[in-house]
C-alpha positions in Angstrom: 8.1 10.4 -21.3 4.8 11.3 -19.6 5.2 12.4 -16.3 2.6 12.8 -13.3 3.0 16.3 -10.9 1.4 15.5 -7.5 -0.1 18.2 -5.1 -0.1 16.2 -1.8 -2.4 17.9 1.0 -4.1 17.1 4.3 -7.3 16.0 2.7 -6.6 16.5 -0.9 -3.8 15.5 -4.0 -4.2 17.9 -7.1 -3.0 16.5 -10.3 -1.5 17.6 -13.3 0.1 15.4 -16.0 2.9 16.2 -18.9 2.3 16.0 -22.7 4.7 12.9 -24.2 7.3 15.7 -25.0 7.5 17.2 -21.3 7.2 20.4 -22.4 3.3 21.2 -20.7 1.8 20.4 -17.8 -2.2 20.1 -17.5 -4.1 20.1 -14.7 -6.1 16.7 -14.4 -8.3 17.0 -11.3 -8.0 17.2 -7.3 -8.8 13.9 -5.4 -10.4 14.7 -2.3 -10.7 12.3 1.2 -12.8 12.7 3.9 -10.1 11.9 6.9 -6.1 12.3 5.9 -4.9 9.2 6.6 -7.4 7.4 4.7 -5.5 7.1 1.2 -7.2 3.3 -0.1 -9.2 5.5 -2.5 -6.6 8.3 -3.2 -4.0 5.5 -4.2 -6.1 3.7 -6.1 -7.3 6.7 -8.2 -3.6 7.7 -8.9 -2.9 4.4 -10.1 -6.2 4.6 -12.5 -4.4 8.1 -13.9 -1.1 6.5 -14.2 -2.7 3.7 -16.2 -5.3 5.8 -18.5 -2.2 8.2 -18.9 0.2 6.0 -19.7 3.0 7.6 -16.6 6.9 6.8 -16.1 7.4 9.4 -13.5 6.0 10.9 -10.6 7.0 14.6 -9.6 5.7 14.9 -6.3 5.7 18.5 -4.2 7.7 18.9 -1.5 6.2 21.1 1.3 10.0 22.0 2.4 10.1 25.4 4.5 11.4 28.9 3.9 14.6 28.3 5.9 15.2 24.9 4.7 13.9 22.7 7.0 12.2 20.0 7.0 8.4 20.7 8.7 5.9 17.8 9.9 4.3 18.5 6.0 7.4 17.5 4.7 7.6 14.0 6.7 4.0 13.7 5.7 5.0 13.9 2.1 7.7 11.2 2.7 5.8 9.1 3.8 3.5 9.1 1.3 5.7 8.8 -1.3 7.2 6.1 0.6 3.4 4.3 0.0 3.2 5.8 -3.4 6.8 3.6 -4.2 5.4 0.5 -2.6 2.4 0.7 -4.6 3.2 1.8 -8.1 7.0 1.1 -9.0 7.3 4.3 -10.8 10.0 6.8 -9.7 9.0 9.6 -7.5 11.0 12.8 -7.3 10.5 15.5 -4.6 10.2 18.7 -6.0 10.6 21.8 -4.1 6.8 23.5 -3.9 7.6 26.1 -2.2 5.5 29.2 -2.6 3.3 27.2 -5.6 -0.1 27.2 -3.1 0.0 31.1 -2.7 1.4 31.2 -7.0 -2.1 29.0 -7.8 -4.2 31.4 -5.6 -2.8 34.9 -7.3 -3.4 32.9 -11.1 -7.1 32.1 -10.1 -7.7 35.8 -8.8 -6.2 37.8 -11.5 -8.2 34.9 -13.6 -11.3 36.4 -11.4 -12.4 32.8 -10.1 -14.5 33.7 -7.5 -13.9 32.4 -4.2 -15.7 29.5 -3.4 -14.2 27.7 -7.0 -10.6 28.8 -6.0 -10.8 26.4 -3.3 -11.9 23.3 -5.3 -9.0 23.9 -8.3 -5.9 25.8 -6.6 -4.6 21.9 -5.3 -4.9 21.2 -9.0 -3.0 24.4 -10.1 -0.4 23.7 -7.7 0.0 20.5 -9.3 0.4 22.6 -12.9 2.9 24.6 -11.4 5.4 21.8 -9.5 5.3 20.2 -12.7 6.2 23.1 -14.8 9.0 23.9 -12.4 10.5 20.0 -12.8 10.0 20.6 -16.5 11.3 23.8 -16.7 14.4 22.6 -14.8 14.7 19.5 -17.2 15.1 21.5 -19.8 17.8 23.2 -18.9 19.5 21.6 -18.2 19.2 19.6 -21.4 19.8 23.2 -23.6 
């Protein structure tokens, strides 16, 4: 099963996809919006990926915070998945994303991405990495 790993921001979603095995994750591209609540185009381009990728799930990360609880970020990212179910008919899991922002932005400096390009592909890693988690979790505990 291919599965779809969803970095869900203020003004950008990075996105990373699963080989058919769900063993990898990939990092697909960030979609990017002018004004946050304007998601017509955001949607739309998700569903495009879920098509050209062939996608049965949705892992979606879940800004929750260090003590738990549950921030306006976190609301934010029910509600879109709320839209995101309404929409596509896939299932869409929460995954805990804790930390995975400041995790993409050590990767792309010890990669030596300067600056300027960290900030166009560390929603994209972030994706990469919330997948990998759910994956990584999958299997084990399948073994």
């Amino acid at each position: 099963m291919r599965m779809m790993g969803l970095d869900y921001g203020s003004r950008t979603v990075g996105v990373a996809v699963s080989d058919l095995l769900g063993i990898t994750a990939q990092g697909v591209e960030t979609i990017t919006r002018k004004e946050e609540n304007k998601l017509r185009r955001t949607l739309a381009r998700i569903e495009e990926l879920i098509e050209e990728y062939q996608i049965e799930k949705i892992i979606l990360g879940y800004p929750v915070n260090m003590d738990d609880s549950i921030g306006e970020r976190a609301r934010r990212t029910e509600e879109f998945r709320d839209m995101l179910i309404r929409r596509i008919s896939l299932p869409v899991v929460l995954w805990d994303e804790r930390l995975t922002t400041m995790e993409a932005n050590d990767i792309l400096i010890e990669s030596g991405v300067p600056k300027g390009e960290r900030k166009r592909v560390i929603d994209k890693i972030a994706a990469v990495l919330i997948l990998r988690s759910y994956l990584d979790s999958a299997q084990e505990k399948d073994g």
